[in-house]
N, C-alpha and C positions, 0 to 999 in steps of 0.2 A: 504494500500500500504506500503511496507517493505521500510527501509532504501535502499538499493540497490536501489528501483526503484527510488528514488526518487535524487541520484545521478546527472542524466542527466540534473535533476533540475537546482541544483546550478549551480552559477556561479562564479569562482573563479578568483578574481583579485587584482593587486597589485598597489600601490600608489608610487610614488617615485618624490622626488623632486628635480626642472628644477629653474633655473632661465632663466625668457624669457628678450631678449633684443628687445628696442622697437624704430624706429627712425622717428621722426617727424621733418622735415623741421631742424632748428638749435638745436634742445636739442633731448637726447637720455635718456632713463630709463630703469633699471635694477628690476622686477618685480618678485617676488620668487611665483609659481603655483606649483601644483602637477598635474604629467601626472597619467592619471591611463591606466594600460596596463591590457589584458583581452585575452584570447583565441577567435579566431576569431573576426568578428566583422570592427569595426575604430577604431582600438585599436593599437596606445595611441593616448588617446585627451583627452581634459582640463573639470573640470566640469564645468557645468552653473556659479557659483559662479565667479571662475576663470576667465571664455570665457570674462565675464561682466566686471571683474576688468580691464582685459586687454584693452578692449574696453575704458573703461573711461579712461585709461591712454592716450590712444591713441588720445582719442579726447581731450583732456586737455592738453596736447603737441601741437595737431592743432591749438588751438586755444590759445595757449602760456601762457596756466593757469598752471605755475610751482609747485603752492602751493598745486592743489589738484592733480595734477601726483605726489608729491612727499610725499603725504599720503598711496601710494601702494607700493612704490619703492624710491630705489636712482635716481635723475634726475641729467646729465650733459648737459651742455652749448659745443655743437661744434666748434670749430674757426679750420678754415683754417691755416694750419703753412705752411708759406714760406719760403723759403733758399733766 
């Protein structure tokens, strides 16, 4: 099979990097992923790697563990401001 046929083959996609913001109850975290974008498809979405990290942040904010959310990300502390 020629080069040409083998065309349709690949698949040609691009990476580019996101930071996701993430809010858990009082604290919030700033997470850097790469989307990867793709012809056709669910195209853009995060890899496995990514999807995971995000996940652990999230649950590590739920459960007000700051120390291991802020091994993927910057974490903030929310407060309410009133006039």
């Amino acid at each position: 099979m020629g080069f040409a046929n083998w065309l349709h083959v690949i698949f040609f996609y691009m990476k580019r990097k996101k930071v996701e913001f993430i809010r858990e109850r009082k604290f919030a975290a700033e997470v850097s992923v790469e989307l990867i974008e793709e012809e056709g498809g669910w195209s853009p979405y995060f890899s496995t790697d990514d999807a995971e990290k995000l996940e652990a942040v999230r649950l590590a904010l739920r459960a007000g563990d700051v120390a291991t959310a802020a091994k993927y990300g910057d974490v903030y502390e929310l407060r309410p401001v009133t006039t």
